[in-house]
Phi, psi and omega in degrees: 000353183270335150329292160287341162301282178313310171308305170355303225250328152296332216248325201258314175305316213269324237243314195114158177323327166278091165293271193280006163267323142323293195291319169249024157286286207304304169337295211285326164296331172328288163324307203262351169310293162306345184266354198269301186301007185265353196234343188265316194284120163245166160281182182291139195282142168314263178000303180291330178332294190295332187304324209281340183301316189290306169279028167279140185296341161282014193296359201268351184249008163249199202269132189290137187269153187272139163265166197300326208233140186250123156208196212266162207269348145264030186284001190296343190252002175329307211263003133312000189292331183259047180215304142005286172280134167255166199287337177296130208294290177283343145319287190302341180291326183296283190321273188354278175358284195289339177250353157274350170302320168279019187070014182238094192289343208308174211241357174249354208295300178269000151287309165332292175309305193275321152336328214261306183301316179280350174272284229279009175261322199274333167286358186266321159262026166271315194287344146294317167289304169329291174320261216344286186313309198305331205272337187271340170309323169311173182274352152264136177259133199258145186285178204273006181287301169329311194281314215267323196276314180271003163273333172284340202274350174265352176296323193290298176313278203314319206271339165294336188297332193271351137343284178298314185291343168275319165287287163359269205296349162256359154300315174317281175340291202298327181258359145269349174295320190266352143335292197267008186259337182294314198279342172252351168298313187305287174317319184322307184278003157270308179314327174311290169315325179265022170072034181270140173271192190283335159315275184292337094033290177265334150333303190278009203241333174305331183292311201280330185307356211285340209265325168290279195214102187290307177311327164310303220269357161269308186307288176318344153304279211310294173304003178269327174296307171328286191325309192269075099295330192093018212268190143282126164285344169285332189272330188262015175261294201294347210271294191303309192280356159267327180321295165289352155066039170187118200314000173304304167315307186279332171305300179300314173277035148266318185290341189258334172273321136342311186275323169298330172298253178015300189110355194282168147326097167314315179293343194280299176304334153311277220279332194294322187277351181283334152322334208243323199302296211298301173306319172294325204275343188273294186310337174287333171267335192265325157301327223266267193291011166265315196270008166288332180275324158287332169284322165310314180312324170286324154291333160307314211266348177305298162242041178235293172337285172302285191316326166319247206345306138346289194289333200267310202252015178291299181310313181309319175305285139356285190311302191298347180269328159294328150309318181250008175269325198315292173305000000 
């Protein structure tokens, strides 16, 4: 330990009381500096080959090649990807997952997410050093526990925020999805019923949805696009109902891949589960309003209670203090 004590105590003689916080700022931009070309060197893309091939000045005596890559106002973060991404197959399939759940489909969506958490870390500890440096400028020197808690904590924050803002927004998501699902079961099974097939159905039921709850009514796009894509429907049923993550959604798209395997009547199964649908969202408000009378008590007993008690045992109180000043 003396070994550190003596850097310590160098590092404070040569730099001033931020010493040792300044040296492993310094460290640590060092380090990453250093890691970034490690992580930045990819091979060469095929795709790009051919662009370059194609903008070769003899390019005019073979035949032109078409291009491959259309491209997008984030390719700046492309030759970042692998510092970006993780490598890992299903790591990335999870994060994938997880932001489509939060409504962000985009084809950059987790290169996004992860740019965002290393620029809000590092603004976050500039601006934490800044505090620092100002607060040490004072006439109190602040210890190095001090110093370490206001340079790490907005660094911590910044890297945590788009986490929380993603966990959020798929809580939002999920619970305007379940809100919004009893109600689009009811149309589906009118449009059925009025001799629409199920393709156009969820075409018509997106449209109407849009204005109540657009996420319910992107999901249902989306699956109308699949579908007239060509896609199998059972597999693009099971795709939204993993997308959206709440077993309602999956209960349903079992029950509609069932009644197609089968042969049953579709309107039959729509109305039996729109039924079923319509009851859990009622028992879900009845639950909703029995636990109201329990959260209230404590707030009840919080500002109702002490102001009783004021009012009741004040005077008395009062009284018994004139009394005994008398003596």
């Amino acid at each position: 330990m003396s070994i550190f004590s003596d850097i310590n105590g160098f590092l404070v003689e040569l730099l001033g009381p931020l010493g040792p916080l300044i040296a492993v700022g310094v460290l640590g931009t060092a380090l990453v500096v250093a890691t970034l070309p490690m992580f930045l060197v990819k091979k060469e893309d095929p795709l790009d080959r051919l662009k370059r091939q194609r903008l070769d000045p003899n390019a005019a005596k073979r035949e032109p090649t078409q291009a491959l890559r259309v491209e997008t106002k984030n390719d700046k973060l492309e030759k970042y990807a692998g510092f970006l991404e993780p490598q890992d197959e299903e790591e990335l399939s999870n994060m994938q997952l997880k932001l489509l759940r939060a409504g962000y489909s985009g084809p950059n969506a987790v290169r996004t997410f992860f740019f965002l958490q290393f620029a809000l870390a590092l603004l976050g500890l500039a601006v934490g050093g800044i505090y620092a440096y100002l607060k040490s400028q004072g006439t109190e020197v602040p210890t190095q526990a001090d110093m370490l808690k206001w340079v790490l904590g907005p660094g911590v924050v910044g890297y945590m925020g788009p986490k929380y803002w993603v966990t959020r927004r798929s809580a939002e998501r999920e619970e305007m999805i379940i809100n919004g699902f009893p109600d689009s079961l009811d149309m589906m099974l009118v449009c059925v019923e009025a001799g629409q097939s199920l393709d156009q159905s969820i075409i018509r039921v997106s449209q109407e949805l849009r204005a109540s709850y657009p996420p319910l009514a992107d999901e249902f796009e989306m699956v109308a696009y699949e579908m007239k894509a060509g896609k199998d429907k059972a597999s693009v049923l099971k795709d939204m109902s993993e997308r959206c993550g709440v077993s309602d959604i999956s209960s349903f798209t079992t029950v509609l891949v069932q009644s197609q395997t089968f042969g049953t009547s579709i309107a039959d199964a729509l109305r039996v589960y729109a039924e079923e649908m319509r009851d859990k969202r009622v028992m879900r408000a009845e639950e909703k309003a029995n636990k109201l009378p329990t959260k209230m008590t404590l707030a009840t007993m919080m500002f109702t209670l002490p102001p009783l008690m004021i009012v009741l045992i004040g005077p008395s109180l009062v009284g018994m203090a004139e009394s005994f000043s008398q003596f």
